[in-house]
C-alpha positions in Angstrom: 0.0 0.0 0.0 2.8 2.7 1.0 4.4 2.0 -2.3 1.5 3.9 -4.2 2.5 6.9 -2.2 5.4 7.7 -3.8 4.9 5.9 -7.6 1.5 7.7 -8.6 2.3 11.3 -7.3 6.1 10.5 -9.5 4.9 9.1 -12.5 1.9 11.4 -12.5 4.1 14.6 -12.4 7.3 13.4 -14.2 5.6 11.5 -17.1 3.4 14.3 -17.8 5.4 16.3 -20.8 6.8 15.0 -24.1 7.9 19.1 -25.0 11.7 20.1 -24.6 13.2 20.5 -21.5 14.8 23.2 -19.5 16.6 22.1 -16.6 16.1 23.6 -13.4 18.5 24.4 -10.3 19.4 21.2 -8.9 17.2 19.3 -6.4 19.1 18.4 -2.8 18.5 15.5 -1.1 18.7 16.5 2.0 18.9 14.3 5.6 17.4 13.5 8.3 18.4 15.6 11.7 16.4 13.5 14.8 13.2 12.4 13.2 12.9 15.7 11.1 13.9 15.9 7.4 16.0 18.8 6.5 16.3 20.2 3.2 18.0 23.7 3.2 18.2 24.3 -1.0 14.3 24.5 -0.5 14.4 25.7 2.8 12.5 23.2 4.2 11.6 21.3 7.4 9.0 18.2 7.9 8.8 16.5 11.2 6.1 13.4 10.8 4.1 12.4 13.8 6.2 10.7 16.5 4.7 6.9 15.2 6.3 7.1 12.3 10.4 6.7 11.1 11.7 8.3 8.2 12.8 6.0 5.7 16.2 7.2 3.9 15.5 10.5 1.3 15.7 9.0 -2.4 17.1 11.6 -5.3 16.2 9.9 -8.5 17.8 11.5 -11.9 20.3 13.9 -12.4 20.6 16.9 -10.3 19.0 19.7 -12.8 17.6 17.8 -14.9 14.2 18.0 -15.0 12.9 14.9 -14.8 14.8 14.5 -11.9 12.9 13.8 -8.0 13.0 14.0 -4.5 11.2 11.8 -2.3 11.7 11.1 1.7 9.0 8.9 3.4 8.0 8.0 7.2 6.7 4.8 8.0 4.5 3.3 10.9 4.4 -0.2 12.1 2.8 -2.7 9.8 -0.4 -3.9 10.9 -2.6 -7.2 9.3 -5.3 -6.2 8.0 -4.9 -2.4 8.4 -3.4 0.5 5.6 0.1 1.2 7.2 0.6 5.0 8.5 2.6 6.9 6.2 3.6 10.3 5.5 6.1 11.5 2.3 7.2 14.4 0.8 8.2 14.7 -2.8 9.7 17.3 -5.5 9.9 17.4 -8.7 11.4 20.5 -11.0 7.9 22.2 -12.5 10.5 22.5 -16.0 9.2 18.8 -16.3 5.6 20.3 -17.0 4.2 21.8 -20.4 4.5 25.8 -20.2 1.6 27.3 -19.4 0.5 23.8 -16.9 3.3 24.5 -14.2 0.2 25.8 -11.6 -0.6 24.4 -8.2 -4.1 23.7 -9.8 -3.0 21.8 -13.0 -0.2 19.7 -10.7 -3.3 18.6 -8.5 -4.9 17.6 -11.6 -2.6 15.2 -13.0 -2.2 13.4 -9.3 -6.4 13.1 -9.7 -5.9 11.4 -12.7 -2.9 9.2 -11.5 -4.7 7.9 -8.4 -8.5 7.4 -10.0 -6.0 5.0 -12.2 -5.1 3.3 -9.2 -8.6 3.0 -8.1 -8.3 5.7 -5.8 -11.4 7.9 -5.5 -11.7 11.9 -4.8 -13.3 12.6 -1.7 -14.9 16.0 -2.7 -13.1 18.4 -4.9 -9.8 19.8 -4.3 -9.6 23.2 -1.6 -7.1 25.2 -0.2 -5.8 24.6 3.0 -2.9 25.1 5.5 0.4 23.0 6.6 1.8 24.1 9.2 0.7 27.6 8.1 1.6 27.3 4.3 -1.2 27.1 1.9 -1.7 24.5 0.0 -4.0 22.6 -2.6 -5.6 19.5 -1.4 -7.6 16.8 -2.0 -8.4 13.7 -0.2 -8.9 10.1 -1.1 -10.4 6.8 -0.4 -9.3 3.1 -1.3 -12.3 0.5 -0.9 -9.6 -2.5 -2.0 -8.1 -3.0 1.6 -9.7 0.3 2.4 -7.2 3.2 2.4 -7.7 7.0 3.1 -4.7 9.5 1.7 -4.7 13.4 1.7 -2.4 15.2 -0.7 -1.2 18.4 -0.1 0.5 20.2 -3.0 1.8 23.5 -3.9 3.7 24.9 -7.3 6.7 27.1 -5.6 9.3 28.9 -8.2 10.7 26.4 -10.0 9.4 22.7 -8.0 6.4 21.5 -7.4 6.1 20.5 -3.8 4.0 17.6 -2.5 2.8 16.1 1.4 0.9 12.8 1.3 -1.1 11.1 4.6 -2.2 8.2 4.5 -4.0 5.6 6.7 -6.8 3.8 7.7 -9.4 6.0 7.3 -10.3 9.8 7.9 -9.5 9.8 11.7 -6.4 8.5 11.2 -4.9 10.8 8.2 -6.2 13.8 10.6 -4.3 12.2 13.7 -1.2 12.4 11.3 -1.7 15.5 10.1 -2.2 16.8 13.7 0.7 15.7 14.5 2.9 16.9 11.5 4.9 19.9 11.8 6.0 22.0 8.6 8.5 24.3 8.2 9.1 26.5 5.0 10.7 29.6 3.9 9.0 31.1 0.7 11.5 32.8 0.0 14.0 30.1 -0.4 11.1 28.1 -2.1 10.6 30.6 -4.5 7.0 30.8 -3.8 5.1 33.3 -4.7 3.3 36.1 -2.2 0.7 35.7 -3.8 -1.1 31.9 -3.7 -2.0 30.5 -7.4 -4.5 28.2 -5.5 -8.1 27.8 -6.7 -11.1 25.4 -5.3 -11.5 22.4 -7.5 -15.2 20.6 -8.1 
């Protein structure tokens, strides 16, 4: 189940353009400083709730390029019968997107599209909402095949496109998690704009 985390957000956002490609600054991979993940190229900090372990930060690609990625995940303990707790974060260079698609909205989009594939389905529309005071995009989902809930948080920041996925058992359990996730990130570092590009999805 965790392994969907990270391979339909990825292949949802770096098998998206077929156009010509214009690298952008390099992605860091950053580490992990006593259960939070530090990333200082995007000026970044995520500490998961304390039940679940970070698992080692994966840089996939070539720093630059733009189909490179970042992910780093946190795991809970594996239960029989029961979606595993998880929490990720992943980044991928917006230069991997068509020009004039490189919004908050239109990355949300594509992740829709990925996880109804998947047989994920939306829980509502997509609306704005705040991580540890940033706002972000986000939409929620819900697995009926060993029944899954997941929220994805994601904002388009100067040149990434910046991504928090939940999941667990259910609603209650994705909240708990979220709860009990602090964020950290400077905008300006980010490159994200003062202004948000985020719009309410049906």
């Amino acid at each position: 189940m965790y392994k969907l985390i990270g391979a339909v957000i990825i292949v949802a956002v770096v098998a998206w353009s077929q156009e010509s490609i214009v690298p952008a600054r390099p992605l860091e991979k950053g580490a992990i400083e006593r259960g939070t993940y530090k990333n200082t190229a995007l000026g970044l900090e995520l500490t998961p709730d304390a039940k679940l372990k970070f698992e080692t930060p994966e840089l996939k690609g070539k720093p630059g390029d733009a189909h490179s990625s970042l992910m780093v995940m946190a795991l809970g303990k594996f239960r029989s019968g029961s979606a595993r707790e998880a929490t990720a974060f992943w980044a991928v260079p917006l230069a991997s997107y068509p020009v004039g698609q490189r919004s908050t909205d239109a990355v949300m989009r594509k992740i829709v599209e990925a996880n109804q594939k998947d047989g994920f389905s939306p829980v509502g529309g997509s609306f704005a909402s705040e991580l540890g005071g940033i706002s972000f995009l986000r939409t929620d989902f819900f697995l009926r095949e060993n029944p899954a809930y997941e929220t994805v948080f994601v904002k388009a920041c100067g040149a990434f496109a910046l991504g928090v996925v939940l999941t667990g058992s259910d609603r209650d359990a994705v909240n708990k998690l979220i709860a009990g996730t602090a964020l950290k990130l400077d905008l300006l570092t980010t490159g994200c704009p003062v202004q948000s590009d985020i719009a309410v999805q049906n």
